[in-house]
ROFITI-744001 format. One record per residue (C-alpha): residue in one letter; x, y, z. Coordinates in steps of 0.02 Angstrom, whole numbers, padded with zeros to 5 digits, always signed. Layout:
aXYZ
...
END
This chain:
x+03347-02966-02160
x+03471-03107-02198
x+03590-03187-02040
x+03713-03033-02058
x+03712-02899-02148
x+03859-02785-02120
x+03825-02677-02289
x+03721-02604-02389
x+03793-02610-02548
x+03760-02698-02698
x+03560-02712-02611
x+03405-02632-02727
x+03381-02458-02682
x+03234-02495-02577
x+03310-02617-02494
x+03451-02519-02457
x+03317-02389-02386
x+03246-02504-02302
x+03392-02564-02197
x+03447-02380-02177
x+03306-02333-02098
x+03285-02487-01994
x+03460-02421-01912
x+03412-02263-01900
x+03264-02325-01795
x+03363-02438-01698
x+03466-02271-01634
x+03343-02184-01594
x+03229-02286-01517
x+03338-02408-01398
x+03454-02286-01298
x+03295-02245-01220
x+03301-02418-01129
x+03481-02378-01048
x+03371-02242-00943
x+03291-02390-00846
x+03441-02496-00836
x+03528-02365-00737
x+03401-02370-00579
x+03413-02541-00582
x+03579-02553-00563
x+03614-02438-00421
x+03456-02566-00327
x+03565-02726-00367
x+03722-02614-00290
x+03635-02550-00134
x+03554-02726-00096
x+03742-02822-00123
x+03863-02699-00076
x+03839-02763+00111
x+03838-02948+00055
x+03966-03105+00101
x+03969-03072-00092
x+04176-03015-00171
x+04140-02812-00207
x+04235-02865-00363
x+04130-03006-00426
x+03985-02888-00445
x+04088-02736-00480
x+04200-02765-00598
x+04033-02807-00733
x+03931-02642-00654
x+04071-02515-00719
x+04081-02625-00868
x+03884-02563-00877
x+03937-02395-00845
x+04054-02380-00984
x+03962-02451-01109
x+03801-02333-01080
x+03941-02182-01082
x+04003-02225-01253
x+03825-02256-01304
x+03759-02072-01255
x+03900-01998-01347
x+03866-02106-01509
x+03673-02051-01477
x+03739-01874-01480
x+03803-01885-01630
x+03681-01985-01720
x+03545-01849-01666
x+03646-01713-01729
x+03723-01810-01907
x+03597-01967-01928
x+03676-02109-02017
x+03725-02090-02213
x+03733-02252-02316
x+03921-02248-02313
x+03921-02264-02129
x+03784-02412-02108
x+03938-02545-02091
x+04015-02451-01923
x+03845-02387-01841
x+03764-02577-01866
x+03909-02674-01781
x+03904-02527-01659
x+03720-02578-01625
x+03762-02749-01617
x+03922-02732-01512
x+03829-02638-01373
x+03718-02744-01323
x+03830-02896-01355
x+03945-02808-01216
x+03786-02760-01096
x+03732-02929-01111
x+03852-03003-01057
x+03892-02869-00909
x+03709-02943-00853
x+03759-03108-00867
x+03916-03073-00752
x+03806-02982-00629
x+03663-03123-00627
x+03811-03271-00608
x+03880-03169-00469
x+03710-03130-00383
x+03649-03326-00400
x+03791-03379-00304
x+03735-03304-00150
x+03548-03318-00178
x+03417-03412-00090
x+03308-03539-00203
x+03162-03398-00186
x+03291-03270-00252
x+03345-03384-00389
x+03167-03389-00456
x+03131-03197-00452
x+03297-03182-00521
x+03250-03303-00673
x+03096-03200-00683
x+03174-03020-00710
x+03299-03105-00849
x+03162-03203-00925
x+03075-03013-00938
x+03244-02941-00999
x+03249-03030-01132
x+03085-03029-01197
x+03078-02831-01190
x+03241-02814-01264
x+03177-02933-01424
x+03010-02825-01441
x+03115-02651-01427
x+03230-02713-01559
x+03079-02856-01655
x+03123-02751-01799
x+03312-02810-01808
x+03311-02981-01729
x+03493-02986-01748
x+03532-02858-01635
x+03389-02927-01504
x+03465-03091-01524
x+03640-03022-01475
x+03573-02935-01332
x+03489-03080-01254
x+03587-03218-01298
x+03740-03202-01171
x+03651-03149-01033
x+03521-03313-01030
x+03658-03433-01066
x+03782-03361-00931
x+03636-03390-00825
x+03602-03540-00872
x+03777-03629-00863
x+03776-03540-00679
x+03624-03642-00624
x+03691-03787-00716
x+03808-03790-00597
x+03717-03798-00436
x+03668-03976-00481
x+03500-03935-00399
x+03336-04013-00485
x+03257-03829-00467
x+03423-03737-00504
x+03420-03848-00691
x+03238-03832-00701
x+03236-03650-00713
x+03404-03680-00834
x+03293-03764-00933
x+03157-03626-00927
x+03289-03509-00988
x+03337-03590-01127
x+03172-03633-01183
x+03137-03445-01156
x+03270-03382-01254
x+03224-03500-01415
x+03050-03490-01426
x+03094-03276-01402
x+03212-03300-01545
x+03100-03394-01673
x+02959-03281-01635
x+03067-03114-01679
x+03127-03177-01820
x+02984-03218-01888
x+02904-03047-01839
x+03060-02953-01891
x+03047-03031-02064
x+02865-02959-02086
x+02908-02796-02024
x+03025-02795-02167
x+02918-02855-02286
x+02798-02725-02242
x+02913-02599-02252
x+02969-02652-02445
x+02791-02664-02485
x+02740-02467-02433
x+02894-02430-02539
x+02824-02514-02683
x+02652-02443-02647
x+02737-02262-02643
x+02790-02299-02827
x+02640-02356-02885
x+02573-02193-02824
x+02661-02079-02952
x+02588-02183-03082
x+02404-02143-03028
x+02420-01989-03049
x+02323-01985-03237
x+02204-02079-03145
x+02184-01973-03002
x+02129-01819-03133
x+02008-01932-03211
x+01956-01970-03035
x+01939-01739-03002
x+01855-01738-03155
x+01728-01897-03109
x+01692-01808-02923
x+01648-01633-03010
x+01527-01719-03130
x+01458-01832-02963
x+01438-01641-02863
x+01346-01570-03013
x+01248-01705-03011
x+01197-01692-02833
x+01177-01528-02863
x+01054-01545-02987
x+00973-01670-02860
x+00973-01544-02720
x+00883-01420-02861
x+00761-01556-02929
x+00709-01607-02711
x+00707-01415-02661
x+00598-01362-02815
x+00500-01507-02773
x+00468-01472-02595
x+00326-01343-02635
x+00203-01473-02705
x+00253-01594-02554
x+00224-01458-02427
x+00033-01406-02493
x-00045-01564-02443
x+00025-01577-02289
x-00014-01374-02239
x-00178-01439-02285
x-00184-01567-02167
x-00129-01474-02025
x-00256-01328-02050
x-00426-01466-02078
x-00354-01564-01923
x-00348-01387-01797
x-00535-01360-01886
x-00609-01517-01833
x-00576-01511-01650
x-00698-01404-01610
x-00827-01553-01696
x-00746-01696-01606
x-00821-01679-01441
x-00800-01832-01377
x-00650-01886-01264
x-00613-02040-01395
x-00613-01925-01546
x-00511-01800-01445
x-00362-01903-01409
x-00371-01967-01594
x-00361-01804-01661
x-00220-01768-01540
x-00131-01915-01610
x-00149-01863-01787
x-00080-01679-01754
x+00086-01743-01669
x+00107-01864-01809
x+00074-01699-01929
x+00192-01601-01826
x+00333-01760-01824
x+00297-01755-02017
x+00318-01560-02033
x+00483-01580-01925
x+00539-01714-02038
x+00524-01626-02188
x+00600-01460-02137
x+00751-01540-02101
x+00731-01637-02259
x+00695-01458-02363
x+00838-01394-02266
x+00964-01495-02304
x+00924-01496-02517
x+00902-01317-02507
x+01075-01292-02426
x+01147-01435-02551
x+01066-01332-02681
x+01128-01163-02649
x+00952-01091-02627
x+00988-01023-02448
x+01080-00855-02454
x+01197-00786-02300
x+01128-00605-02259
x+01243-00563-02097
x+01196-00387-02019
x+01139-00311-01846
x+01047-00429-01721
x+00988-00398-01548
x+01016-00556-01462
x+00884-00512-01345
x+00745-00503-01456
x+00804-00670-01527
x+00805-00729-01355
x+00621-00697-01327
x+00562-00752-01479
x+00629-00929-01433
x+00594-00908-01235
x+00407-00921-01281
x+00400-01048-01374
x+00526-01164-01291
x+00468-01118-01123
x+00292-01223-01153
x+00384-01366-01253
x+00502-01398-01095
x+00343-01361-00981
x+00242-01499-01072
x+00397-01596-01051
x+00417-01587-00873
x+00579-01497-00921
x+00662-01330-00813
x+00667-01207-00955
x+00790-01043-00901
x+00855-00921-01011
x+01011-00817-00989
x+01006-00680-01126
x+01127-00526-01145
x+01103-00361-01214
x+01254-00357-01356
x+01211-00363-01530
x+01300-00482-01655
x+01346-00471-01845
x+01245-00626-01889
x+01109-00670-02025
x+00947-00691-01911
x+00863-00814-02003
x+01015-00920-02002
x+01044-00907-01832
x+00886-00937-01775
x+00861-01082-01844
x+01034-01164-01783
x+00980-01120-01611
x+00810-01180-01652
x+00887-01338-01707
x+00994-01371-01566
x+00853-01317-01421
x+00749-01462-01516
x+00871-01587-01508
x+00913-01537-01354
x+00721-01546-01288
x+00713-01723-01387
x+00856-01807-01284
x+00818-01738-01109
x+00707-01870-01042
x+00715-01740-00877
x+00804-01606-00795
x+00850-01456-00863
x+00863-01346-01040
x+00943-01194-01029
x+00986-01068-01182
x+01139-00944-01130
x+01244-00801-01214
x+01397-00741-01138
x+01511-00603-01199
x+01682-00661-01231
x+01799-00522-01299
x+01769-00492-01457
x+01643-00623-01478
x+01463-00660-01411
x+01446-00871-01378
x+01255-00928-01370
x+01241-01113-01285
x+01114-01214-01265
x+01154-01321-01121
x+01042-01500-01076
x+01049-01636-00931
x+00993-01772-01076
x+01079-01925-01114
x+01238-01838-01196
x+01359-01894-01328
x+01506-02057-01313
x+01651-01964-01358
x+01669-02074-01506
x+01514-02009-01574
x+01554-01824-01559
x+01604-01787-01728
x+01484-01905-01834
x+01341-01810-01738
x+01347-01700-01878
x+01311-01836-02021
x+01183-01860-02120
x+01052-01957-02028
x+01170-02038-01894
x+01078-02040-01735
x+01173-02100-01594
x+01044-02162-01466
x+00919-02210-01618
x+01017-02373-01682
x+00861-02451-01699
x+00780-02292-01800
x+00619-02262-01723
x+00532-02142-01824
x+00482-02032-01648
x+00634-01977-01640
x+00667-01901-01836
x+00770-01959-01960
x+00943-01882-01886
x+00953-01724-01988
x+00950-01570-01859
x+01125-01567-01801
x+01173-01609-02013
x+01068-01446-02042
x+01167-01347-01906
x+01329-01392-01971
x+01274-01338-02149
x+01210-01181-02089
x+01347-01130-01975
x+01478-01168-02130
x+01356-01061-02236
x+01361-00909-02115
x+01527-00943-02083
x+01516-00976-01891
x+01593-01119-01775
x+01482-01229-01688
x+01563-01344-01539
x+01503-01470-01435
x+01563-01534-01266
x+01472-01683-01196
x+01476-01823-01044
x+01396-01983-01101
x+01223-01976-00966
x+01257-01807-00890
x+01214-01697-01041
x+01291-01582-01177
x+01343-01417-01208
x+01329-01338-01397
x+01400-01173-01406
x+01385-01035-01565
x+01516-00903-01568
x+01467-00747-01669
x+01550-00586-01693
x+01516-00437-01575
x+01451-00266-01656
x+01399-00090-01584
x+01225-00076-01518
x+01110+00004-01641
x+01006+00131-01535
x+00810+00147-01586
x+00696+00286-01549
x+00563+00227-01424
x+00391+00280-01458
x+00298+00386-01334
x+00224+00303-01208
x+00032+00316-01228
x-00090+00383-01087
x-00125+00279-00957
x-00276+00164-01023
x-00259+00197-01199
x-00169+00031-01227
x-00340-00043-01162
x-00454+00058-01263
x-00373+00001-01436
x-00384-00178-01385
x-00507-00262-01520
x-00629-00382-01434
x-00564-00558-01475
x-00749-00594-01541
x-00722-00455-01668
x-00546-00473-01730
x-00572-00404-01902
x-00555-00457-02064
x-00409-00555-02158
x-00366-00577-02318
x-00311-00741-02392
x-00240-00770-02560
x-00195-00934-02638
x-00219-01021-02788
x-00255-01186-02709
x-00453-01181-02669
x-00435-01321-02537
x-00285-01212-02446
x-00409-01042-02444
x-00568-01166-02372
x-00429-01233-02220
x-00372-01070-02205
x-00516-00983-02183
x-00608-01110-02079
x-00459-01114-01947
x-00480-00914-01932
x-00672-00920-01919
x-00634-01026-01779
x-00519-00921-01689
x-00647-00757-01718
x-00602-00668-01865
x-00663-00644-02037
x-00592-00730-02184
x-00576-00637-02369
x-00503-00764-02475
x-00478-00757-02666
x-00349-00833-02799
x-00309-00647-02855
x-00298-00484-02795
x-00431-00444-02850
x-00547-00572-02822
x-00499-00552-02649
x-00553-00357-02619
x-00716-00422-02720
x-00715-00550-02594
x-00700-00390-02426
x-00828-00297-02536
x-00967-00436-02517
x-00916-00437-02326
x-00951-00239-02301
x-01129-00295-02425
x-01169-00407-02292
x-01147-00328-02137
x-01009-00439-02077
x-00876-00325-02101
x-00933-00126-02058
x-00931+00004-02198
x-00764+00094-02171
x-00662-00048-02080
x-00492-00114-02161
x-00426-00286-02167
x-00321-00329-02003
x-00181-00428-02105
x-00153-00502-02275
x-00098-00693-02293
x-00032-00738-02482
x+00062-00888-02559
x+00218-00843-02650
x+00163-00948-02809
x-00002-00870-02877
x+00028-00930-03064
x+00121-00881-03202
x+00081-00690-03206
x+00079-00630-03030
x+00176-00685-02867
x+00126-00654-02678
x+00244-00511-02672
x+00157-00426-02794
x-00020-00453-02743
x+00016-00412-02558
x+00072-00239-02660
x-00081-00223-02735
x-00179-00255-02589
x-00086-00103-02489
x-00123+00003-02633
x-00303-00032-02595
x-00300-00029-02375
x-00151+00059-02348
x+00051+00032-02338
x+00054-00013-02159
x-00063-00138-02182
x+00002-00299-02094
x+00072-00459-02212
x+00132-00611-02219
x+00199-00724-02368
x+00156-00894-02350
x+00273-01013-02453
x+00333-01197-02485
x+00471-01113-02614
x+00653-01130-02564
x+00729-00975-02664
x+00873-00909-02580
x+00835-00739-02578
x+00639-00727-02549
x+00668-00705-02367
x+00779-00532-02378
x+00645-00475-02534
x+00510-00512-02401
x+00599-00420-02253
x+00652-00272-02384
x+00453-00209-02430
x+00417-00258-02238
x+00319-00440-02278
x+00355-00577-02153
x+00413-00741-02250
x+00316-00891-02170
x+00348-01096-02204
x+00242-01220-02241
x+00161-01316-02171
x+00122-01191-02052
x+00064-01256-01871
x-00114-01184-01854
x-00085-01123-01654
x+00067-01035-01721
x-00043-00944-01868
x-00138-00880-01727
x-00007-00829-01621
x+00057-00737-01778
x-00084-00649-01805
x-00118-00587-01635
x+00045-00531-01623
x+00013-00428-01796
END
C-alpha cells in the first residue's frame, strides 16, 4: 500500500479488493483494543486524581479519550450492521486514520502531564508501557502501517519533546530510546505490511488460476478412478494370492506342534518354542496383511443380524484370559446380556484386533473388555494401562502401517496393520470406532452397535444327574476324523498333529477316497465296526470339480447330517463364511494354530 491512499478508484479490481477488505479488517479487528484502554485509564485517574498534579492537565486529554472511543462504538455499530461498500472506502479510511491520530495524541497529553510529576523510576516504567503501546498498536494494525504509524507517532514524540525538556542525561536517554523505538517499529511494519499485501494479491491470483484447472481437475477424476481400479485389481491379484501363501505356512505350524513331542531335550525345546512364536508373529502378520487386500478387494461381505454379546464375550474371555495371564497382565471382563444388530464375524474380529493391540502395548497392568448399554445403543470397550497414544497420533493410528511407539520398526511388534484393519471393518459394517487415550496411562477404544430384542432359545432338558459323565469319550479314544485336502503334505501334518492329541486320522484328497480311507480303519481294528467319524476337516479348494462344501455334503450323506464340520480355507471370497454358517459348517483360516485345532475339536 502506497504512502496514502484515500481511494479506491481507478486501482485493478483485485487491488481494489484487496484494500477493501484490508479496511474491513481494520474495523473489525481494532475496536477490540479500546476494551483495554478503558481499565487503564480509570488506573492512571485513581492513582493522579489525589496528586500535586492540575485535575485539568490530566483531564482535559482523558474525556478527550472518552469521546473518541464513544464515536468509535457507534461507527463499529454501524459497520457491523452495513460493512463498508467501495463507495464509502474514502470516509471509513480517514475515519480509521483520524481515530487513532486523535487517541494518540490524548496519550501523549496524558504521558506529558504524568512525567511532570514523576520520579526517575516512574519515568522509566512510564517509557516502558509507551514503548509497549506502540509496538502492539503496529502489530494490531501491521496490516495497514499507515494507520499504525498514525497511532503511534504523536504519542512517542509528545513524549519525547517532554523528556527533552528535563535536560536530564536519563530523561534524554530514554528520549532517545523512544525515538529509536518508534523508527525501527515503523520500518519493520512497513515492510511486513507490504508482504501482507502482496500475499493477499497473490491468493487472488491463485483463486483465478483455479477456474482454469478445472479441465484439468476432470482429467485428474478420471486419472484417480483408473489409479482405484487399479488397486483394486491389486487387492484381487494379493487376496487370490493369499491361498498359495497361506499352505506353506499352515504346514509349518502343524510339523512344528508334531515334533515336540520328539525334541526332548531342554535345548531343542526352547528352539522349537522359538520357531512357533516366530510362526505365530508370521500368521499374525499375514492376517492383517490378507485382511486388509481382502477388504481393498471387496471380498469381505457385511452380514449384520442377531448377536448375543455374551456368547461373544466368552469366546474371547478364554482365549484372552491365558494371553494376559502369560503376560503377567489382569484380564477382567464385564459382559452384558443385550443382543446387538451386528455381523459376528466382523465384530469379532475388530474386538479381536483391538484386545491384541491392546495386549501388545501393555508392558503391565491391566486389560479389560466392557459393554455397557447406552440407550439405544450397546458400546463394547476394550480398556488398557499400556503406553497410550500422544494426542497427535490419535488419528494416524488408523494408517496403514504407522506404528507410533515402533519408529524404529521392529518386526516383534507387526507391521502396524491391526488398528488399519479395524477402521476398514468398522466402515464396512458401518459402525464408529473411537479412541480416547493419555500418553503412559493407557487407552480406551470403544465400538458402538445398535441394540435389538433378545431372541429367546429353547433350552434343552437337563440330562440325569451323571449322564453328562457317562457320554464323555475317554481322551485316549477320541474317535475318528476325517481330513480332506488335496495337498498330501497338509493331510500327513494334519493327521500327525491329531494322532498326537489321541484320535484317529481318515485323510483322503476326495470324498471318496476318504470313506475308503475310514473303511480300512474299521478292516483294521482301529476304528470299531459300527462307530462314525467324530468330525470332518476339508479345504475349500479340492480342484476343479468339487469344493469342500460339497464333499463335507457327501460325507454327511454317508455318517449322518449332524455330523460335526469344519471348512478349512486360505480363500478370501466374501461370502464363503455365511454359505458355511447357512448348511451349519464352521469356516476356519489358515494357517490354523495347532492348540487351537484341538481346542476346536474338543469343543465339537
Amino acid at each position: 500500500m502506497s504512502w496514502w491512499r484515500g481511494s479506491i478508484k481507478g486501482l485493478a479490481p483485485i487491488e481494489s479488493r484487496i484494500d477493501l477488505q484490508l479496511l474491513q479488517d481494520s474495523w473489525r479487528i481494532t475496536p477490540s483494543s479500546v476494551l483495554s484502554q478503558i481499565p487503564a485509564l480509570l488506573l492512571l485517574i485513581w492513582m493522579v486524581k489525589d496528586s500535586p498534579l492540575p485535575r485539568w492537565h490530566w483531564a482535559a486529554p482523558a474525556v478527550g479519550l472518552m469521546l473518541v472511543w464513544a464515536v468509535v462504538g457507534l461507527m463499529t455499530q454501524r459497520f457491523q450492521r452495513f460493512g463498508i461498500a467501495a463507495s464509502g472506502y474514502r470516509t471509513w479510511r480517514a475515519a480509521l486514520v483520524g481515530w487513532h491520530l486523535l487517541q494518540s495524541i490524548f496519550w501523549g497529553l496524558m504521558g506529558v502531564a504524568l512525567l511532570s510529576v514523576a520520579t526517575s523510576s516512574w519515568k522509566m516504567s512510564l517509557v516502558a508501557a509507551v514503548v509497549v503501546y506502540g509496538y502492539t498498536l503496529m502489530l494490531v494494525l501491521v496490516h495497514d502501517w499507515i494507520v499504525g504509524f498514525f497511532g503511534s507517532f504523536p504519542l512517542l514524540m509528545l513524549v519525547s519533546l517532554r523528556l527533552l525538556v528535563d535536560q536530564e542525561d536519563s530523561s534524554v536517554y530514554l528520549a532517545v530510546v523512544l525515538m529509536l523505538s518508534m523508527i525501527t517499529c515503523m520500518f519493520i511494519s512497513s515492510g511486513i505490511s507490504r508482504r501482507l499485501r502482496e500475499g493477499a494479491l497473490l491468493r487472488h491470483e491463485n483463486a483465478a488460476l483455479v477456474l482454469q484447472l478445472r479441465h484439468e481437475i476432470n482429467q485428474v477424476t478420471l486419472a484417480k478412478a483408473l489409479a482405484e481400479g487399479a488397486d483394486r485389481q491389486k487387492g484381487e491379484f494379493f487376496a487370490a494370492a493369499s491361498h498359495d501363501l497361506r499352505q506353506p505356512l499352515h504346514v509349518m505350524m502343524l510339523l512344528t506342534s508334531a515334533l515336540t513331542p520328539w525334541v526332548p531335550q531342554a535345548e531343542g525345546q526352547d528352539l522349537l518354542s522359538k520357531i512357533s512364536t516366530s510362526l505365530k508373529s508370521l500368521s499374525t502378520l499375514f492376517e492383517r496383511m490378507f485382511d486388509v487386500a481382502s477388504i481393498d478387494a471387496e471380498r469381505v461381505e457385511h452380514q449384520p443380524q442377531a448377536l448375543a454379546l455374551s456368547t461373544l464375550y466368552r469366546r474371547l474371555d478364554h482365549e484372552f484370559a491365558v494371553l494376559c495371564t502369560n503376560k503377567g497382565l489382569s484380564w477382567q471382563v464385564d459382559a452384558t446380556d443385550a443382543w446387538v444388530q451386528a455381523d459376528p464375524h466382523l465384530t469379532e474380529r475388530i474386538l479381536r484386533n483391538l484386545l491384541n493391540n491392546a495386549v501388545r502395548y501393555t508392558p503391565q497392568g491391566h486389560v479389560r473388555l466392557r459393554a455397557r448399554v447406552r440407550g439405544r445403543w450397546v458400546v463394547c470397550q476394550v480398556w488398557d494401562s499400556g503406553v497410550g497414544v500422544a494426542r497427535e497420533h490419535r488419528e494416524r493410528i488408523f494408517d496403514d502401517y504407522f506404528q507410533a511407539h515402533n519408529t524404529s520398526r521392529r518386526s516383534g511388534e507387526g507391521l502396524g496393520l491391526g488398528l488399519a484393519v479395524v477402521r476398514r471393518l468398522a466402515r464396512l459394517g458401518r459402525v464408529q470406532v473411537t479412541v480416547r487415550s493419555r500418553l503412559g496411562r493407557g487407552s480406551c477404544f470403544s465400538l458402538r452397535l445398535p441394540l435389538r430384542e433378545a431372541i429367546v432359545t429353547p433350552q434343552p432338558p437337563a440330562l440325569p444327574n451323571g449322564a453328562d459323565h457317562a457320554e464323555r469319550k475317554d481322551p485316549r479314544q477320541r474317535g475318528v476324523v476325517v481330513v480332506i485336502d488335496d495337498e498330501p503334505q497338509v493331510l500327513d501334518s494334519m493327521a500327525l498333529v491329531l494322532r498326537q492329541n489321541g484320535w484317529q486320522a481318515a485323510t483322503g484328497t476326495t470324498p471318496q477316497v476318504a470313506v475308503e480311507a475310514v473303511a480300512a480303519l474299521q478292516t483294521t481294528g482301529d476304528m470299531p465296526l459300527g462307530d462314525l467319524p467324530v468330525a470332518v476337516i476339508s479345504d475349500y479348494r479340492l480342484g476343479l470339480t468339487i469344493t469342500g462344501l460339497e464333499a463335507i455334503a457327501q460325507l454327511r450323506y454317508e455318517f449322518g447330517e449332524d455330523l460335526p464340520a469344519f471348512l478349512l480355507t486360505a480363500d478370501a471370497t466374501s461370502d464363503l463364511g455365511s454359505r458355511a454358517a447357512s448348511v451349519g459348517v464352521t469356516l476356519l483360516r489358515k494357517p490354523l494354530n495347532p492348540n487351537e485345532l484341538v481346542r476346536i475339536l474338543n469343543a465339537a
